[in-house]
C-alpha positions in Angstrom: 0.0 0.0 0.0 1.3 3.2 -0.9 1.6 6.0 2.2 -0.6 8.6 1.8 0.9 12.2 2.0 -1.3 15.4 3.0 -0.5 19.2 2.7 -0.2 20.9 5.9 1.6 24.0 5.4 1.7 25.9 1.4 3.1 29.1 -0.1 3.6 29.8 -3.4 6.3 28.0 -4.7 6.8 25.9 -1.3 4.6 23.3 0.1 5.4 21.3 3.4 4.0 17.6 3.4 3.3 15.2 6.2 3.5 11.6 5.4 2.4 10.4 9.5 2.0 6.4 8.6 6.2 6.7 7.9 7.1 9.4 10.8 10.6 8.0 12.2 11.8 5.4 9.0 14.6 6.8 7.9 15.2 4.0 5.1 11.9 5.3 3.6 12.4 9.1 3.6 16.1 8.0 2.1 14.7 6.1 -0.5 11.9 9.1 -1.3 14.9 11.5 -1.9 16.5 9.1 -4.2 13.5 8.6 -6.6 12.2 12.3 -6.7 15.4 13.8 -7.3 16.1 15.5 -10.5 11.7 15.9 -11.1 11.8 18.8 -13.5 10.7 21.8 -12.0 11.7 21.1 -7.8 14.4 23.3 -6.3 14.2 21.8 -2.9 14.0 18.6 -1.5 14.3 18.3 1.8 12.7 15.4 4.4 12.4 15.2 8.3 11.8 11.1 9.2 11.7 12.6 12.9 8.2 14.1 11.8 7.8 12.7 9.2 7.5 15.7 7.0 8.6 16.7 3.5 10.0 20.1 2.1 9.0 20.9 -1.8 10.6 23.7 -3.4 9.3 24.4 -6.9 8.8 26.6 -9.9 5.3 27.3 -10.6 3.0 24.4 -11.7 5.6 22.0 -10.8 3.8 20.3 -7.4 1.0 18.4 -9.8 4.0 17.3 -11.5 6.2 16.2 -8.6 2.7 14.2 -7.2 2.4 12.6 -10.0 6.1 11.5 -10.5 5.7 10.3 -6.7 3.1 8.4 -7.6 4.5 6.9 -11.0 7.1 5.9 -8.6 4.9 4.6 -5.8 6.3 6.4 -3.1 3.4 8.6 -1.9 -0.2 9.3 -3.0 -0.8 13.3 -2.4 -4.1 14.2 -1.0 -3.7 18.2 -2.3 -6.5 18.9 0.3 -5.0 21.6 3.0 -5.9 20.1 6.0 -3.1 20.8 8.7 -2.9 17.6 11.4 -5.4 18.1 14.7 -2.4 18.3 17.4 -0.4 20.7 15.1 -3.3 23.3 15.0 -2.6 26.0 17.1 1.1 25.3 17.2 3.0 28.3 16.6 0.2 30.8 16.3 -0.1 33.7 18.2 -2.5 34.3 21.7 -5.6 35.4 20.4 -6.5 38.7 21.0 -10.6 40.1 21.5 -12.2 42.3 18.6 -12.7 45.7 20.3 -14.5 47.5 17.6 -12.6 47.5 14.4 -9.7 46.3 16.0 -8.2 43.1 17.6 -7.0 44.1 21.6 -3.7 42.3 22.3 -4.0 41.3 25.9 -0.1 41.2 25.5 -0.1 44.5 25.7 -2.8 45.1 28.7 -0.3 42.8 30.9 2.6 44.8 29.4 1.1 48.4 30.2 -0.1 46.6 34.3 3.6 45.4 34.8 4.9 48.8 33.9 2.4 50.5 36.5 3.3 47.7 39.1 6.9 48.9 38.3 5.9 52.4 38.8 4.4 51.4 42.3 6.8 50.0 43.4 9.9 52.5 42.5 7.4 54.7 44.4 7.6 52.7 47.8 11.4 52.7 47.2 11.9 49.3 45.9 13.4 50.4 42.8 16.3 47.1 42.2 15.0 44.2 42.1 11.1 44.5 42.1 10.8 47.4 39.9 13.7 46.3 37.3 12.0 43.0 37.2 8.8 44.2 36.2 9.9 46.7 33.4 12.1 44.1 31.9 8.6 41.3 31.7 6.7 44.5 30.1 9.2 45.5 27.6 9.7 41.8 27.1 6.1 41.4 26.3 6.0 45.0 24.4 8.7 43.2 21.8 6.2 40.0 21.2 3.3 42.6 20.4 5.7 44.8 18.0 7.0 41.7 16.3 5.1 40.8 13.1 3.4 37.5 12.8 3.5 35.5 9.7 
């Protein structure tokens, strides 16, 4: 039976595929690098047996050629479907923030601007080194997060 590979993550001209009924044989992502190397129109090839996963570079209209070479070549069906893998989702995405209007409130930024007051409280009872310091360097910590862009 030939494994059955699924799209999780796509961009134009990169594709990510996850082939879970082979995740750790190494033997089989080896051999899946020697038989799709050279397709006409991949840049990058680049596998993961840890996870199972499978980096495609390619020019455009090249990935219905590499899954059809793949499967010429019995080495994975490709479901083209997006459909990212139920423990993955979420992974990597950013708190959600709350819709205020037309915007989206950051509650990165509401525990960012509290530690700064605390911080201010507490360089006004005198506690300036540790307490204070501590504080502002958690709120500009968090102020970085909420300045960085997410892609």
């Amino acid at each position: 039976m030939i494994p059955r590979a699924r799209i999780v993550h796509a961009t134009p001209g990169r594709v990510r595929l996850k082939i879970g009924s082979m995740r750790g044989d190494r033997g089989y992502f080896d051999g899946l690098l020697s038989m799709l190397a050279g397709i006409e129109g991949v840049r990058l090839l680049q596998v993961n047996p840890r996870t199972g996963s499978v980096l495609v570079g390619f020019e455009p209209g090249a990935l219905e050629s590499f899954a059809e070479q793949a499967l010429q070549r019995k080495v994975f069906v490709l479901d083209q479907t997006f459909d990212p893998d139920p423990q993955e989702k979420g992974a990597g995405t950013p708190i959600p923030g709350m819709w205020v209007g037309d915007a989206v409130f950051d509650w990165r930024m509401l525990a960012a601007v509290a530690l700064i007051g605390f911080a201010i409280r507490q360089m006004a009872d005198g506690k300036v080194l540790s307490p204070a310091v501590t504080l502002l360097w958690y709120a500009f910590e968090l102020l970085e997060r909420v300045g960085r862009k997410q892609v």
